[in-house]
Every structure is written in C-alpha cells, then in structure tokens.
C-alpha positions as CSV (number, residue, x, y, z in Angstrom):
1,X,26.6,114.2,217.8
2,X,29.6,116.5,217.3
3,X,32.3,117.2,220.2
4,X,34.0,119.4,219.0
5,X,33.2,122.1,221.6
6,X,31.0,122.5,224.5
7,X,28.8,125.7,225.0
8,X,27.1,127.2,227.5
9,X,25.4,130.6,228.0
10,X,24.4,131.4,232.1
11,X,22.8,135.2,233.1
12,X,24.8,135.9,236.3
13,X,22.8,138.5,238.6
14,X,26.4,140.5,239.1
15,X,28.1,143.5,237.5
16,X,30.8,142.4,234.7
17,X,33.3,143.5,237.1
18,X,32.5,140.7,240.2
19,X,31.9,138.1,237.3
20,X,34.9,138.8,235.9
21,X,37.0,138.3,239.4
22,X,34.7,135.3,239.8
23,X,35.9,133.8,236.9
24,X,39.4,134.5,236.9
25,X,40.9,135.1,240.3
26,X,42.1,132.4,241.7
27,X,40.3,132.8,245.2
28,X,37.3,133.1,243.3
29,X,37.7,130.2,240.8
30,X,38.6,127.7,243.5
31,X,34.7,128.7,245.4
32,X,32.4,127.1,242.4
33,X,35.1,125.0,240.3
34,X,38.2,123.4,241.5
35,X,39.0,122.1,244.8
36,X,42.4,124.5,244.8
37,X,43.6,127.1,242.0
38,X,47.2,128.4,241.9
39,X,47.5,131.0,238.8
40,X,48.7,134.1,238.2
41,X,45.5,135.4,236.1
42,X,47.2,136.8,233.4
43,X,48.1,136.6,229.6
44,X,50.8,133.8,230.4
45,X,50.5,133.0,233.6
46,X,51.1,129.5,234.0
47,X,49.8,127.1,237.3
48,X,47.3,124.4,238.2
49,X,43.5,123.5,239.6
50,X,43.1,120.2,241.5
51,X,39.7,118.6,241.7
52,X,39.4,115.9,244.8
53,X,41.9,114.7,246.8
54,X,45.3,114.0,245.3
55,X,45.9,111.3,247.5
56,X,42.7,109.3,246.4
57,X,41.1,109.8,243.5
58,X,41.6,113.2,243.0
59,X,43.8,115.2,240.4
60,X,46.5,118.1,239.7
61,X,46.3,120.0,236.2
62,X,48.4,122.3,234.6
63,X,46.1,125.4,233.9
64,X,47.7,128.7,231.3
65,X,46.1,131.5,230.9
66,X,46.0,132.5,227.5
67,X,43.8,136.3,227.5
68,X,42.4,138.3,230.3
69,X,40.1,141.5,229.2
70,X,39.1,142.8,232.5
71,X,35.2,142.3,232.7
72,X,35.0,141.5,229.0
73,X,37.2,138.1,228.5
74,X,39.2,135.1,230.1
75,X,40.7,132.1,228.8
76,X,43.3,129.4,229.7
77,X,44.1,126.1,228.3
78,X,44.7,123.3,230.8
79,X,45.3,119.7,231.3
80,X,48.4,119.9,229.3
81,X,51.6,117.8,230.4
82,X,54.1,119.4,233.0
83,X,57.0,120.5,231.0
84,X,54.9,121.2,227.8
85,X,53.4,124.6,226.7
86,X,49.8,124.9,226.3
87,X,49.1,124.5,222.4
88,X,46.1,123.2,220.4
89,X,47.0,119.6,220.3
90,X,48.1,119.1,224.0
91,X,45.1,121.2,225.7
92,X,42.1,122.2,226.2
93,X,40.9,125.9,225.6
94,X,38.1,127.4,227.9
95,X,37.0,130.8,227.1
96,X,34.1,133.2,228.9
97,X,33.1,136.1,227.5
98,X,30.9,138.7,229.4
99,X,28.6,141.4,228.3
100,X,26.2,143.4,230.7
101,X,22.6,142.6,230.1
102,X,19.8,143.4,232.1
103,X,21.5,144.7,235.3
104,X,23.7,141.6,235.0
105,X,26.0,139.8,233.1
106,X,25.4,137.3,230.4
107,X,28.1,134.7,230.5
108,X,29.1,132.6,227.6
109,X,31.3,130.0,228.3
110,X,33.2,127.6,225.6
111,X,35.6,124.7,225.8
112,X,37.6,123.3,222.8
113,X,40.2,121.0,222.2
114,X,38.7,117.5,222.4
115,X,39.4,116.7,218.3
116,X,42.8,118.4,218.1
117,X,44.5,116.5,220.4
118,X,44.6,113.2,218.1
119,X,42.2,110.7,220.2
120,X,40.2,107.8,219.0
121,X,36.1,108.4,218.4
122,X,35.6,106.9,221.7
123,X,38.4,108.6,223.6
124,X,37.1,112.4,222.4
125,X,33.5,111.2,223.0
126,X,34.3,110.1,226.5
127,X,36.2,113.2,227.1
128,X,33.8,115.3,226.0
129,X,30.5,113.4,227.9
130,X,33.0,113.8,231.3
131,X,33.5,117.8,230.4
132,X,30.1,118.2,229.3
133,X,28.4,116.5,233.0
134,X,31.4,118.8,234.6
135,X,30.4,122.2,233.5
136,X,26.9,121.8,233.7
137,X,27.7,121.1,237.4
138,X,30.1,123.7,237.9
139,X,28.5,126.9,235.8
140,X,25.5,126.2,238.0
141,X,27.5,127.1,240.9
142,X,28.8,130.5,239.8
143,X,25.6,132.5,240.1
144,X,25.2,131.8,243.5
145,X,28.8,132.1,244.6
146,X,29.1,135.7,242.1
147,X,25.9,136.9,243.9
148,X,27.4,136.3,247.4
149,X,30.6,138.2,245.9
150,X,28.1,141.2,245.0
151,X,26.4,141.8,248.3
C-alpha cells in the first residue's frame, strides 16, 4: 500500500459558497472537525485546532493556512512544531477543492506530507492509518453540519 497521500471525494448538498465557509472559517471548522479552531483563514494566517481535552489525552496543533480561493480552494499545513514555519518536511498539507455539481458541491479533499517528513516505514504507515480512520470520520460530518449552514 502506498501513503503517500490520502484522498477523498464527498457531494455536499450546499452551494460552493456555504461549503467554502464550512471548510475554512474557523466557527465552521471547529462544528464537524476539531474540538476548537483559532485561524485567521487566510493565505498566511497562522494558529491551531485542538482535538480532545488538553488536559487528558487531548492535543493542540499548529495549523497555517497556505491558499484560500473563496468557494473554489482551501489549504493549510498543520502539526508543524511551534516556532517552525510550515514547510514540506515539518507538516502536513490538506487541500479541498470545490466545484458545483448537481445543485451542490463536489468536495475533494487531499492530505500529503506523511513521506517528506523523514519517518521510518512504520512511523509513515502508522501516521497515515491514524489520518486515514480520522477523515473518514470527520468528512462524514460535514454534509450534515454544511446542510444545517444552508437552511
């Protein structure tokens, strides 16, 4: 199996518009993925996305969002190191891409980054399983929580 990237494709029953504010604001991101975003959701804007409880088991990661194309495009890379900038080897990239279809929008979503970092086999492979069970969790989410956005 390769790990290279995961890739999903999800038909949202929104306009491009909603699944674009669903996917990138902050607000709206922190309904169907993260327990808490802080971001400014723009080219640059640099913050975090916990998941859990901090105090338990839960974490804190950096988050950088690297293009926003209102109702065509976001991406970010996260889990980079505080201090560091977002690159290749030190994060990963997640980018969703939008296009109307059929009164809704088709959403493609991709995440890279698990090779270029430098891990072991069994580090990339683990990495990628624990991404792979996380999205499919997540992305299922997002219709639901974009259609209540819409109404």
């Amino acid at each position: 199996m390769e790990f290279g990237s995961i890739e999903r494709e999800i038909f949202v029953e929104a306009s491009p518009e909603v699944v674009f504010d669903v996917i990138s604001r902050p607000e709206h991101v922190q309904e169907w993925w993260p327990d808490e975003a802080h971001y400014p959701a723009e080219p640059g804007g640099d913050g975090w996305v916990r998941f859990g409880d901090p105090e338990t088991d839960g974490k804190r990661v950096r988050l950088t969002v690297a293009d926003a194309v209102p109702h065509r495009l976001f991406s970010f890379r996260w889990t980079h190191e505080a201090g560091e900038v977002a690159a290749p080897d030190n994060s990963y990239l997640v980018v969703f891409e939008l296009e109307p279809a059929d009164g809704g929008t088709l959403l493609r979503m991709t995440e890279t980054g698990f090779r270029e970092r430098g891990w072991a086999e069994a580090k990339v492979a683990a990495e990628h399983a624990d991404h792979t069970s996380g999205w499919d969790y997540f992305l299922a989410r997002l219709p639901v929580y974009a259609a209540k956005v819409a109404s």
